[in-house]
C-alpha positions in Angstrom: 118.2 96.1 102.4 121.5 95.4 101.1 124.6 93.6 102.2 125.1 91.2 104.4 121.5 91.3 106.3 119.8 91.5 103.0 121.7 87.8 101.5 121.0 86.3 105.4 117.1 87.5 105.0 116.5 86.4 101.3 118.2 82.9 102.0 116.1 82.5 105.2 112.3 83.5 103.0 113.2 82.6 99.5 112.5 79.2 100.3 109.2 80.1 101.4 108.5 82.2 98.5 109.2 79.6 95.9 106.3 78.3 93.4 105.7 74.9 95.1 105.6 76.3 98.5 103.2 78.8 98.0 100.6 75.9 96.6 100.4 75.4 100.5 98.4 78.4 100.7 96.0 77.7 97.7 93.5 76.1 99.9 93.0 78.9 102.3 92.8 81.0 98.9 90.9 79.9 97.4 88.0 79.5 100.2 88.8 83.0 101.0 87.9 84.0 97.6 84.7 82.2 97.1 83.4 83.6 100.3 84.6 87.2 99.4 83.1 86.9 95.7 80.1 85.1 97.1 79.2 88.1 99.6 80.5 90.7 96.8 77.3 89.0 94.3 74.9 88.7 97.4 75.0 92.0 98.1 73.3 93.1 94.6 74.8 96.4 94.0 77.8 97.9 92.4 81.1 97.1 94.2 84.1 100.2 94.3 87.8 98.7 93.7 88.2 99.7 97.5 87.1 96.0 98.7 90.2 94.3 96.4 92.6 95.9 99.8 90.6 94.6 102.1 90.7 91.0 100.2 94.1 91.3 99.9 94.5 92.2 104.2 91.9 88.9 104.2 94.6 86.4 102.1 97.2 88.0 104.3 95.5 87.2 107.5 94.4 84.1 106.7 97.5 82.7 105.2 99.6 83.7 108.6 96.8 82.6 111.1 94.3 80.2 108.8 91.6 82.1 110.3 90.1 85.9 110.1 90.0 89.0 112.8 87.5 91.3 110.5 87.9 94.1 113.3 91.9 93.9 112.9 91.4 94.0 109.2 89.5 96.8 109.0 91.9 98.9 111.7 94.9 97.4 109.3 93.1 99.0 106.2 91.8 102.7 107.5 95.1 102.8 108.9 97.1 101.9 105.7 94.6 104.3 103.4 95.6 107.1 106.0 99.3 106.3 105.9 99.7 106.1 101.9 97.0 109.4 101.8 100.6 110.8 103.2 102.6 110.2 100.6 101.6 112.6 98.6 101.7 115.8 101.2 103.7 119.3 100.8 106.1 118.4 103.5 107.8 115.8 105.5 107.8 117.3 108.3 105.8 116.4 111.2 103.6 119.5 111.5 100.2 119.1 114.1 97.2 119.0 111.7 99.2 117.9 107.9 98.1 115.1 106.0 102.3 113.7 106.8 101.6 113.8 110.8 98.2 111.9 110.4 100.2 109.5 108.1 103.0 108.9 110.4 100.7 108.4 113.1 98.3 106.0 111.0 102.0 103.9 110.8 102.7 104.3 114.5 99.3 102.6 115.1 99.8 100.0 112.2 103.5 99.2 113.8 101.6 98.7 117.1 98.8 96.2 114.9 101.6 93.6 113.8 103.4 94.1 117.2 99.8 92.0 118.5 99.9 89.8 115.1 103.4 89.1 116.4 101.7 88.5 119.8 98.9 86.1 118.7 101.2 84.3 116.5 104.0 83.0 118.8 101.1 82.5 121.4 99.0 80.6 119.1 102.1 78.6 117.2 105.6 77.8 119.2 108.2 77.8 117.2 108.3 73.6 116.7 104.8 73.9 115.7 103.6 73.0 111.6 102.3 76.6 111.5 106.1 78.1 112.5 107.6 76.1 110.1 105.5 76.3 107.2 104.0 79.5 106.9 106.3 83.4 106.2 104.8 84.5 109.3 106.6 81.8 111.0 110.1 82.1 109.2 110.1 86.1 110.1 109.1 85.7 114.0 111.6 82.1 114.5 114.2 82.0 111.3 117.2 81.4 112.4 120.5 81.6 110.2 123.2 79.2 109.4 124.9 79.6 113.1 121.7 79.2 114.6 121.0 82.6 115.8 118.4 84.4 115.4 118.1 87.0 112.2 115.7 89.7 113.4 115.3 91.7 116.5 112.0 92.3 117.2 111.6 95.4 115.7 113.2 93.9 112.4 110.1 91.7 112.8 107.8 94.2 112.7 109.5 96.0 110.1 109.5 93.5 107.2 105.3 92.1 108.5 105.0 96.0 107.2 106.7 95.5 104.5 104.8 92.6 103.1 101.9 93.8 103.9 102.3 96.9 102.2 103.6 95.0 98.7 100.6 93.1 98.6 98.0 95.5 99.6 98.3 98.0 97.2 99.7 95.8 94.4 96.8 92.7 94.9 93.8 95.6 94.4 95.6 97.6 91.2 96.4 94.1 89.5 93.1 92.7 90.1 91.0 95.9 88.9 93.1 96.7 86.2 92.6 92.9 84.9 89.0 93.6 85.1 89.3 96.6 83.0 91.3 95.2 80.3 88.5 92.2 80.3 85.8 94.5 80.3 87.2 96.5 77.5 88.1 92.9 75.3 85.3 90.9 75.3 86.9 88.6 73.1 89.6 87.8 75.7 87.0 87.6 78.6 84.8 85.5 76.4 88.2 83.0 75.9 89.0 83.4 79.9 85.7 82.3 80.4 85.5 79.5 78.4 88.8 77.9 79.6 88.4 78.4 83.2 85.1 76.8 83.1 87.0 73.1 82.6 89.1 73.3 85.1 88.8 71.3 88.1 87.1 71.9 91.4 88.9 72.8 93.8 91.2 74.8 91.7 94.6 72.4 91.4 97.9 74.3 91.6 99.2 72.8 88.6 95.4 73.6 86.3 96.1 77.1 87.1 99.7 77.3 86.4 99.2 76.2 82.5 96.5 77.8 81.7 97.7 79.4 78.7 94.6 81.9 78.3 94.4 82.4 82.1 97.8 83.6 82.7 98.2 85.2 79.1 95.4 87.8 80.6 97.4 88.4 83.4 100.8 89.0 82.0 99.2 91.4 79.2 96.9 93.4 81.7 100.4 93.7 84.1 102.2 94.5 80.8 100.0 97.4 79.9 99.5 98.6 83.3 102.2 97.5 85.9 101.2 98.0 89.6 104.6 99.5 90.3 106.3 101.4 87.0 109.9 101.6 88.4 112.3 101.5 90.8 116.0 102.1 92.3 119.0 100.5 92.0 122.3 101.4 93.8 126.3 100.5 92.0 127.8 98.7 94.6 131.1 99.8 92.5 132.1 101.8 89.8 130.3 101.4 86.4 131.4 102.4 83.4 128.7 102.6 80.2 128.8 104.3 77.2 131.5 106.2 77.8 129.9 107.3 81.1 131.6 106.6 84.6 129.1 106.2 87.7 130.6 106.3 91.1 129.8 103.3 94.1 126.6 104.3 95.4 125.3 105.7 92.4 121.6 105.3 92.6 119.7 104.7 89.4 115.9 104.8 88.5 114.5 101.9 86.1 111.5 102.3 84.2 109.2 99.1 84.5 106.7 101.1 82.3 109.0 102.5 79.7 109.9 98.6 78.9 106.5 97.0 79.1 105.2 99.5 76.4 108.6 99.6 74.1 107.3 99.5 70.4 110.8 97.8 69.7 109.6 94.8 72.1 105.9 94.6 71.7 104.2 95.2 68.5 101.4 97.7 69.4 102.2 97.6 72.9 99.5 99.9 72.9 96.8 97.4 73.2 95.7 94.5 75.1 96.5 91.8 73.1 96.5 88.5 75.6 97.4 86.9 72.4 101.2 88.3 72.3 101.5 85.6 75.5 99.8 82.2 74.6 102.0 79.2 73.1 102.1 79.0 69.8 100.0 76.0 69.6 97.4 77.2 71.0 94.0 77.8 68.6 94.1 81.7 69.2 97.9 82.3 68.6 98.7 84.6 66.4 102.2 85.0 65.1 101.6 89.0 63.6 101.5 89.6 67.9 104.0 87.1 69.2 106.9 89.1 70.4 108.8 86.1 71.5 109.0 87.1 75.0 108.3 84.4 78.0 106.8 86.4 80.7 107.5 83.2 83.6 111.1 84.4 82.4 111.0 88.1 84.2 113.8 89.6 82.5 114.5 93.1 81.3 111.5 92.7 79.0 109.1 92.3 81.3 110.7 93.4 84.7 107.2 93.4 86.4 108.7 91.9 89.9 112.0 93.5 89.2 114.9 91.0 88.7 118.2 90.2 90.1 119.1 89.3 93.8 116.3 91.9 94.4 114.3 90.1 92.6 110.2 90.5 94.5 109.9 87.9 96.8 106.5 87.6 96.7 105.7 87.3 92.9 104.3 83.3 93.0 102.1 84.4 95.6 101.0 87.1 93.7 100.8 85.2 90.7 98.4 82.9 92.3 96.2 85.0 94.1 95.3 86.6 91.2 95.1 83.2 89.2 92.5 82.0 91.6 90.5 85.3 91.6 90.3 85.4 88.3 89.4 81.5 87.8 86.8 81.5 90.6 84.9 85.2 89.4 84.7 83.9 85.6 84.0 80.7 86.4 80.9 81.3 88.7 79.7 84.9 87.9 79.6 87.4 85.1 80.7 90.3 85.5 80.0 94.1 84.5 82.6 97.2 84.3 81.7 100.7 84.9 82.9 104.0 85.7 86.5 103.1 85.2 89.6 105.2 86.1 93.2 105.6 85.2 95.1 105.6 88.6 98.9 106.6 88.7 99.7 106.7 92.5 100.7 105.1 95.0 100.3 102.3 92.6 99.7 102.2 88.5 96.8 100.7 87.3 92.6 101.5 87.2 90.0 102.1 89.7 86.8 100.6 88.9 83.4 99.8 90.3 82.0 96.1 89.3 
């Protein structure tokens, strides 16, 4: 979105979005998560990468409705493998039979899904209810804007539930598996992750997870090296001139999220997975030889994982803390074993694993 609409939605989410205000979901997270790595273990065999989507639908669900509908969870996820299946066919138009027709169809019937989430939610939470007012579910179906009108028509509604569902599905399941590859591959570092998430308190704090140096050095390198999404757009909303080059308004232009996570000029051998590069330096494993000075937290052109700017992604703290508390809650009670990993590229960047 851009313009107007785009400034009205960001100031009416952002707020919901922000660091401390996503702590209000860690509760529900991290209950979620023990019961999804506690069935994961019972089970006693070899897990695919797959079930990291349907965890991620799980946290969505439960952090709109504090409860779970696994029938509408697994319609949500057959539907959305179908749908991005789609993105890859010969042609865009909507031929009987082609892999794009079944995809646009799979997104009808996911459009139809979040119109009942829509449904359930305003039934089950008025607008003046906690739920309405403290949850993103609640700030997309009643937000209102500074004149006190509503900001979304009901098919605005549906559109951005879509949206965030679809940035976190995808995303949640490459981040998580591609963490466990770069583990697997670094005992060292898992050994270290290990050890430091063992202290921390029970139930996970907010604030335990947010400085643990080790714990969030792991995640920043395994996004470095692998980011879920390598790139993206931009459009001039005037003329630019650069280097002697003129680009018109409305010139769109790709970035490379990859291409600066792996510059040699940035990260000394950006090659490998050295959480190292990302602890504080007076921690016992620093190592100046690896420090590239960068502050990950900081998100700027040298590590645009979330992209930066007023299009910043809105979602990044709650990313940043799901994946905090899977990773905490998996080393901390379980060990865990790699195997038959894969180097994914699309729809997202990252590895496919089983575990």
């Amino acid at each position: 979105q851009t313009g107007k609409y785009h400034r009205v939605l960001r100031r009416l989410l952002e707020p919901y979005f922000a660091p401390r205000f996503v702590t209000n979901y860690l509760k529900c997270m991290d209950e979620t998560t023990s019961d999804e790595l506690e069935s994961w273990c019972e089970a006693g065999e070899f897990h695919s990468s797959e079930v990291f989507k349907m965890y991620a639908l799980r946290l969505f669900y439960v952090s709109a409705f504090g409860n779970v509908d696994e029938e509408m969870i697994a319609s949500l996820h057959d539907d959305f493998k179908q749908w991005l299946g789609g993105f890859m066919s010969l042609t865009t138009k909507q031929i009987p039979g082609t892999s794009f027709a079944e995809a646009m169809k799979a997104r009808d019937r996911i459009l139809d899904t979040v119109d009942v989430l829509i449904d359930k939610f305003m039934s089950e939470n008025p607008e003046d209810s906690e739920r309405a007012q403290i949850t993103i579910m609640g700030r997309l179906i009643y937000g209102k804007d500074k004149d006190n009108n509503r900001v979304m028509t009901r098919d605005e509604m549906k559109d951005n539930i879509l949206n965030l569902i679809f940035a976190g599905h995808d995303t949640t399941y490459a981040s998580i598996s591609t963490l466990l590859y770069h583990l697997s591959e670094n005992k060292d570092a898992m050994d270290a992750l290990a050890a430091e998430v063992s202290t921390l308190s029970d139930p996970l704090t907010a604030d335990e997870l947010r400085n643990a140096p080790v714990l969030n050095a792991c995640i920043h390198e395994s996004w470095r090296c692998d980011p879920p999404v390598a790139g993206s757009f931009r459009k001039a909303v005037k003329e630019l001139q650069h280097k002697g080059y003129s680009f018109g308004a409305g010139s769109v232009f790709n970035y490379s999220i990859l291409m600066a996570t792996t510059d040699e000029k940035l990260y000394k051998s950006h090659e490998k997975f050295e959480m190292r590069r990302f602890l504080p330096k007076d921690h016992p494993l620093y190592s100046s030889d690896i420090d590239s000075g960068i502050d990950p937290f900081q998100g700027r052109s040298s590590y645009p994982i979330f992209g930066g700017g007023t299009h910043v992604c809105l979602g990044k703290a709650f990313a940043q803390l799901e994946l905090r508390v899977l990773a905490a809650r998996l080393l901390k009670g379980y060990k865990v074993e790699v195997r038959n990993p894969e180097k994914v590229y699309f729809p997202v960047n990252g590895w496919n694993i089983e575990f």
